[in-house]
C-alpha positions as CSV (number, residue, x, y, z in Angstrom):
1,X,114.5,105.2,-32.6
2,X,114.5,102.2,-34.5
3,X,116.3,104.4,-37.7
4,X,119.0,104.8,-35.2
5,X,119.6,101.4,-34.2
6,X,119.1,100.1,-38.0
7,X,121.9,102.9,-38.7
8,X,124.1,101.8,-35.9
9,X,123.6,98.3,-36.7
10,X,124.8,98.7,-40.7
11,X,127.7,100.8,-39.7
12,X,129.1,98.0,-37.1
13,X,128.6,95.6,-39.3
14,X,130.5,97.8,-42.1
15,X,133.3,98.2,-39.6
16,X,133.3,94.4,-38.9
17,X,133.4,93.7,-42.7
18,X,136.3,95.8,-43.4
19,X,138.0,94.5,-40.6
20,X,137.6,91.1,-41.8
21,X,138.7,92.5,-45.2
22,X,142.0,93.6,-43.8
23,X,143.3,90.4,-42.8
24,X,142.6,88.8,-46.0
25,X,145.8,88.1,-47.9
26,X,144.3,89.4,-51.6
27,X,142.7,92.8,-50.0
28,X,146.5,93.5,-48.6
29,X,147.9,92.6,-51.6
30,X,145.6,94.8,-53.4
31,X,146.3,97.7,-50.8
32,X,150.0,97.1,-50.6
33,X,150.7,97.4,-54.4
34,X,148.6,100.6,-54.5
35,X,150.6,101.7,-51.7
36,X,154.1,100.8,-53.5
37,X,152.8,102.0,-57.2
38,X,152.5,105.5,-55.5
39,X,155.7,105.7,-53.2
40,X,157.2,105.1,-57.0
41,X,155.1,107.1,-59.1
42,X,155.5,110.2,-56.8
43,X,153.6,112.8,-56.4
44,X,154.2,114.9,-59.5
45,X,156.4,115.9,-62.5
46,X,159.5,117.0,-61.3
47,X,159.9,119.0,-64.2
48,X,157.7,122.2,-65.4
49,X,156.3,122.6,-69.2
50,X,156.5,126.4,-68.7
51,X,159.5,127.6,-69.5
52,X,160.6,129.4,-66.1
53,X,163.3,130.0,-63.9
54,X,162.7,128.3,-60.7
55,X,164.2,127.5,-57.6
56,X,163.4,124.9,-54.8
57,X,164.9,124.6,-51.1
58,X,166.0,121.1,-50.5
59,X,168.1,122.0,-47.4
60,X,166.5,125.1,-45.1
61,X,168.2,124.6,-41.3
62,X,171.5,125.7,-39.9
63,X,173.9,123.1,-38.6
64,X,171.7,123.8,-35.1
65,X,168.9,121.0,-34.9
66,X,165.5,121.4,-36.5
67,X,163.4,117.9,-36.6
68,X,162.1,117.3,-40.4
69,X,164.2,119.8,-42.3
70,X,167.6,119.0,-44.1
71,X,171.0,121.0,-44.2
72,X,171.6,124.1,-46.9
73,X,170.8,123.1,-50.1
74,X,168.9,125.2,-53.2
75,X,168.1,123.9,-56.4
76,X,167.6,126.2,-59.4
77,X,165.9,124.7,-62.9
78,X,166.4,127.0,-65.9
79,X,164.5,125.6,-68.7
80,X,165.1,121.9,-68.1
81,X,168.5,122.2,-67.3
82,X,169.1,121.8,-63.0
83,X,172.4,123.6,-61.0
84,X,172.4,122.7,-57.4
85,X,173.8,124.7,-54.4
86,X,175.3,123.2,-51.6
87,X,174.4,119.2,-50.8
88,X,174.2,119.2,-46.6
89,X,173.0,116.7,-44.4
90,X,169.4,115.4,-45.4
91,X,169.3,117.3,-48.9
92,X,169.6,114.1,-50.6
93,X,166.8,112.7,-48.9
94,X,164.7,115.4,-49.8
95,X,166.2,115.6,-53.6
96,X,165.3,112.1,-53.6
97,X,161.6,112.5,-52.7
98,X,161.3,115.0,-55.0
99,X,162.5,112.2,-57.9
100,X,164.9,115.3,-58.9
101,X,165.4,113.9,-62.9
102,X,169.5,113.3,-62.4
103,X,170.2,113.6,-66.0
104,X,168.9,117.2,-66.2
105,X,171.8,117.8,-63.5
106,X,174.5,119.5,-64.9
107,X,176.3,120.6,-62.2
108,X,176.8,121.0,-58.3
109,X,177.9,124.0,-56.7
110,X,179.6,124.6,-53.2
111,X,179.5,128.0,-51.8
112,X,182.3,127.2,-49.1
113,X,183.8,124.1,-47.4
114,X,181.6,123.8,-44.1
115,X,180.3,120.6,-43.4
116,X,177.0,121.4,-43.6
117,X,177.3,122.6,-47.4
118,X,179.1,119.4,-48.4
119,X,177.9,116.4,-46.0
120,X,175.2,114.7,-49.0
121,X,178.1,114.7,-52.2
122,X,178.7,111.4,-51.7
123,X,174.9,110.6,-51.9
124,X,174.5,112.7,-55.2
125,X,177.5,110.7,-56.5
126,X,175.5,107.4,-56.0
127,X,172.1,109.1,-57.3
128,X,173.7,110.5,-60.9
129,X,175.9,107.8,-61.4
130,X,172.2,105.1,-60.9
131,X,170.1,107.2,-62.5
132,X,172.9,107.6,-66.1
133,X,175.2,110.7,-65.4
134,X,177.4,110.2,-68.8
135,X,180.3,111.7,-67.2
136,X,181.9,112.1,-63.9
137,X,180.2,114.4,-61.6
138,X,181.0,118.2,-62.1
139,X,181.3,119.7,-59.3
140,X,182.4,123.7,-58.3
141,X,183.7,125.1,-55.3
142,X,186.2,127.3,-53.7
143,X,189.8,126.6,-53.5
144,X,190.4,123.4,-52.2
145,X,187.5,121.7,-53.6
146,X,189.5,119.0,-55.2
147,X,190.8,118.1,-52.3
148,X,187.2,117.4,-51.0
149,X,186.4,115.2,-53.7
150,X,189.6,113.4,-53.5
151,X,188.9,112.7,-50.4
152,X,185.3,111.5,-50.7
153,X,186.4,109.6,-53.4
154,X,189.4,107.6,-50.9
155,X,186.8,107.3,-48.6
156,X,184.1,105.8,-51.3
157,X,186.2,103.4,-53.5
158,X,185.8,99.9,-52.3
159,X,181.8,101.0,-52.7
160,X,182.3,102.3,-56.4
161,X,183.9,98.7,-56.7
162,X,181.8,96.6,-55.2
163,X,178.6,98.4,-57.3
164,X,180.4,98.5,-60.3
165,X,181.3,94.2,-59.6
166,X,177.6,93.3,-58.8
167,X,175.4,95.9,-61.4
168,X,178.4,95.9,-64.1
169,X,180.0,98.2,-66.3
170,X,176.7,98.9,-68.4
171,X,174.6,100.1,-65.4
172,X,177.3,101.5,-63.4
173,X,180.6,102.1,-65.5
174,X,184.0,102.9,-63.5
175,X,184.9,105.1,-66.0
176,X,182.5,107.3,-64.9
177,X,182.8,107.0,-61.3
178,X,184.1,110.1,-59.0
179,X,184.0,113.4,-59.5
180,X,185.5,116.9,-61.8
181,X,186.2,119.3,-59.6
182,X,186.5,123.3,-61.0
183,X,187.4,125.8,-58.9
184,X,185.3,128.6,-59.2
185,X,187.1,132.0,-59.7
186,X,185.5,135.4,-58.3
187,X,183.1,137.1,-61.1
188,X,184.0,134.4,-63.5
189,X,181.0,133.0,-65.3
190,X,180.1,129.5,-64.5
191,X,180.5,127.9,-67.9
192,X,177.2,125.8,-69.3
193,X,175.1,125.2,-72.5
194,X,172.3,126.3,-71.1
195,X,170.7,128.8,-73.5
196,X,169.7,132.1,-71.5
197,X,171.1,131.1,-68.3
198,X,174.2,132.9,-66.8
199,X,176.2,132.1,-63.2
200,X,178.1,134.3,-61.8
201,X,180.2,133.9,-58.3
202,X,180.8,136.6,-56.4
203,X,183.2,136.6,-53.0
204,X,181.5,137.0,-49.9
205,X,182.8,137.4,-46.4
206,X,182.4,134.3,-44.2
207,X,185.6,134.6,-42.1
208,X,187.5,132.4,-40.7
209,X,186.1,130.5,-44.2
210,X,189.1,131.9,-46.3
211,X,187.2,131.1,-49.3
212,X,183.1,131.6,-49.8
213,X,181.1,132.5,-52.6
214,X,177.6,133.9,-53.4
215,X,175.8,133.6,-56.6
216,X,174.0,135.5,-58.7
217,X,171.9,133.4,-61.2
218,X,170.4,135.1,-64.7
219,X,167.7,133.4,-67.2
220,X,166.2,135.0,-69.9
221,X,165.0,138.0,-67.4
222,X,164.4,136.7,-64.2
223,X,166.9,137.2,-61.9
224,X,168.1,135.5,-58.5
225,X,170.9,135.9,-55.8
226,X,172.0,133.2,-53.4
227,X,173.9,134.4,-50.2
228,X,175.6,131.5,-49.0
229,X,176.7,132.3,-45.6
230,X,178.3,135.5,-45.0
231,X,178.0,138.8,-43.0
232,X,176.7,142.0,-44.9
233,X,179.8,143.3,-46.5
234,X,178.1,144.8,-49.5
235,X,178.7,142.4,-51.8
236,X,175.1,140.8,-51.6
237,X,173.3,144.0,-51.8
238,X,175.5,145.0,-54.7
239,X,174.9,141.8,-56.9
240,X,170.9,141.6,-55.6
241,X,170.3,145.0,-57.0
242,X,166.3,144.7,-58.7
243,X,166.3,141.1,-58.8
244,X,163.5,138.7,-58.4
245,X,164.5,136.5,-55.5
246,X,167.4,137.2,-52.8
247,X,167.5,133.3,-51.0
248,X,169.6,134.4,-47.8
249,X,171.0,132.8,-45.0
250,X,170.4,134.7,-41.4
251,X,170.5,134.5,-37.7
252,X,168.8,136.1,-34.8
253,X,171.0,137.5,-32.3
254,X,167.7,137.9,-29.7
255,X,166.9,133.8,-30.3
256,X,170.5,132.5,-30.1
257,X,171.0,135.0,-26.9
258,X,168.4,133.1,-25.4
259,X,169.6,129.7,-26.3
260,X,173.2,130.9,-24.8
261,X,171.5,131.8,-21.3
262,X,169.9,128.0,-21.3
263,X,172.7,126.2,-23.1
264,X,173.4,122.5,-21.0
265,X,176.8,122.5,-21.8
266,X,179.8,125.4,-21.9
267,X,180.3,124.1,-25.4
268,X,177.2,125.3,-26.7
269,X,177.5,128.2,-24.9
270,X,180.5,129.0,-26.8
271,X,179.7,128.2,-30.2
272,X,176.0,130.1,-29.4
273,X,178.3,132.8,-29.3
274,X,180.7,132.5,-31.8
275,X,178.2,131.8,-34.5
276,X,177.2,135.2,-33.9
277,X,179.8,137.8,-36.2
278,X,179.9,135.3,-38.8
279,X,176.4,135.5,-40.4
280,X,174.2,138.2,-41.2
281,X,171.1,139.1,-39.3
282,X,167.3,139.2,-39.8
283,X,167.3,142.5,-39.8
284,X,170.2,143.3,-42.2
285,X,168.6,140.7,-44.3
286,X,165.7,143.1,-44.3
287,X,167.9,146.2,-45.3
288,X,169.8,145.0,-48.1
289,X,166.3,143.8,-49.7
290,X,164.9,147.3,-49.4
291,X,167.9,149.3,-50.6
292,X,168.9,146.7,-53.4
293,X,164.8,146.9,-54.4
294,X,164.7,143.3,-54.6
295,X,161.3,141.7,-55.3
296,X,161.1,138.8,-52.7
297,X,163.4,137.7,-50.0
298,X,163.1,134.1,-48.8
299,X,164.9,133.6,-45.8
300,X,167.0,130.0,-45.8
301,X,169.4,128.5,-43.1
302,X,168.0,130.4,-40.5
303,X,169.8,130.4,-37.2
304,X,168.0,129.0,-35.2
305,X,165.4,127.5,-37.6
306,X,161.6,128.5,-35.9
307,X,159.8,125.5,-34.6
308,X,156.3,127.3,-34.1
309,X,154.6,130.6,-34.9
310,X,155.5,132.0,-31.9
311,X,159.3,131.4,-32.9
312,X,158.8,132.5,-36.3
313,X,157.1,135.6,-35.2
314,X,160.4,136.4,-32.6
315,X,162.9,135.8,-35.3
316,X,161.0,138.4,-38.0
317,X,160.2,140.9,-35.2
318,X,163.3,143.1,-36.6
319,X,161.8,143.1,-40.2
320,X,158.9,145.2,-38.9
321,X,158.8,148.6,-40.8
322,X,161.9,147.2,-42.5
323,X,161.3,145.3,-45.2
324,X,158.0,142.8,-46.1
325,X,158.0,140.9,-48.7
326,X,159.6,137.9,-47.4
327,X,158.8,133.9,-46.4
328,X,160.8,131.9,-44.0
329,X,161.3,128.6,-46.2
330,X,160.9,124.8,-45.3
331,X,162.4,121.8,-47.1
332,X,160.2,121.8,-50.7
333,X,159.5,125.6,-50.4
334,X,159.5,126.6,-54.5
335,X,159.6,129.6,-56.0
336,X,158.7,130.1,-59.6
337,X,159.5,133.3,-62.1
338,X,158.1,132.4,-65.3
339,X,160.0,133.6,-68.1
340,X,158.2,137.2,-69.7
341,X,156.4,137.9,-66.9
342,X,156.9,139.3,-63.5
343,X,155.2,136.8,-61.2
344,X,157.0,135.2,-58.3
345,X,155.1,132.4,-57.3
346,X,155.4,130.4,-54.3
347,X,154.7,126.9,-52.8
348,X,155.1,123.8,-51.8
349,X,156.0,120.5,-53.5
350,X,155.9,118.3,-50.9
């Protein structure tokens, strides 16, 4: 008994001492300089040593809300060199986090013109242009793309002024400010020095989009498609055919059925509905893995986005039997293909 009380007695007064400690102005200088040195350092290399082709979701939801997770955005790293796919709402954030080395950027590309594909180009005009882009910001994308950029670039000018005025032409040059848009051109390679690596856009069928793309991405071996958003025409399963990764976009009729029969407002209700014939399902998803023998599907702007297990478990109920080698990704889900090898390795960077 008396143990116990000499035990209970050292760990108040432990408590009482660190409590003490707290309010001391050094001890939370020391612990708030830790604190900062970290949020700075970040958690890890951005970059790999291994020479790989590699692709990480910044962006995983749908336009429909899904607390913690950012609009359609992939990243793909061949080598060192970085190509990223779509910029929607919250990818920057997330790119940011990451410390994403702008430098190795060399380009962004837009599969088509909805919002949430486009909403963080602005942000990643900032970013590259802080961080030493040498150049104006290249930037590919369906027809009309320039007219995107010109407009961002209306919208942003008094801010590339007033930057440029207080940081200066050596930290943030004007000549360098906006953006070089390049419409991309269906089954015209994406041109880039990046040794190995080869783009190719291929037309996809998001109508009434008059204009989307997918992309098929090539690095020394390893192969990997990215849907964009479009219904299953055949023209994902054709390009997919024995690659390593298919990243698709898909919805689930059953879970947005349900949503329409609870929607609030007519509104809803009506977009529930229309969303519906211009994306392609779980389950087709599913099929044109199988019959284009592709290694891995990871599933990305899912409509709706699971919340829970049980909502996951709904949404891939139509993959049963179908096809199942597949992962529903988050914001920071990374896959890596290591060059002359056949692994596909996935995880989690943040």
């Amino acid at each position: 008994m008396k143990k116990l009380l000499v035990l209970i007695s050292s760990v108040v007064l432990i408590f009482l001492i660190g409590l003490v400690s707290l309010n001391s102005h050094s001890v939370q200088d020391r612990i708030l300089n830790t604190g900062l040195k970290n949020i700075l350092a970040g958690v890890e290399p951005f970059l790999d040593k291994e020479d790989s082709l590699k692709v990480v979701v910044c962006g995983s939801r749908s336009p429909l809300p899904s607390p913690g997770r950012a609009e359609a955005c992939i990243l793909v790293e061949a080598g060192d060199d970085i190509y990223i796919f779509d910029l929607g709402n919250g990818s920057m954030d997330n790119l940011t986090q990451y410390q994403v080395p702008w430098p190795n950027v060399k380009a962004v590309l837009i599969t088509h013109m909805h919002s949430d594909h486009i909403a963080d180009l602005p942000d990643a005009h900032l970013q590259s242009w802080v961080q030493g882009r040498n150049s104006t910001l290249m930037v590919y994308g369906p027809e009309g793309i320039n007219l995107v950029t010109q407009g961002f670039e209306l919208a942003y000018s008094a801010d590339y002024q007033y930057r440029n005025e207080h940081h200066g032409d050596d930290m943030l040059p004007m000549t360098i400010a906006g953006f070089n848009p390049i419409q991309i051109m269906d089954n015209q390679l994406i041109p880039n020095n990046t040794p190995g690596l080869e783009i190719l856009p291929f037309v996809v069928d998001h109508h009434p989009v008059n204009s989307a793309f997918g992309f098929k991405i090539s690095y020394k071996g390893r192969t990997v498609v990215i849907s964009g958003d479009t219904i299953h025409d055949g023209s994902v399963q054709k390009y997919s055919k024995d690659v390593d990764l298919l990243v698709h976009s898909a919805i689930s009729i059953d879970l947005v059925e349900r949503m329409r029969e609870i929607a609030p407002l007519p509104q809803l209700n009506k977009i529930l509905f229309d969303i519906q014939d211009y994306h392609t399902t779980i389950k087709e998803a599913g099929e044109i893995s199988r019959d284009a023998n592709v290694k891995h599907l990871l599933i990305y702007h899912a409509i709706p986005t699971p919340r829970n297990k049980i909502m996951e478990d709904v949404f891939f109920r139509p993959l049963v039997g179908v096809f199942d080698s597949y992962t529903l990704s988050d914001d920071g889900t990374r896959v890596i293909m290591p060059v002359g090898s056949d692994e596909v390795i996935i995880d989690q960077i943040n």
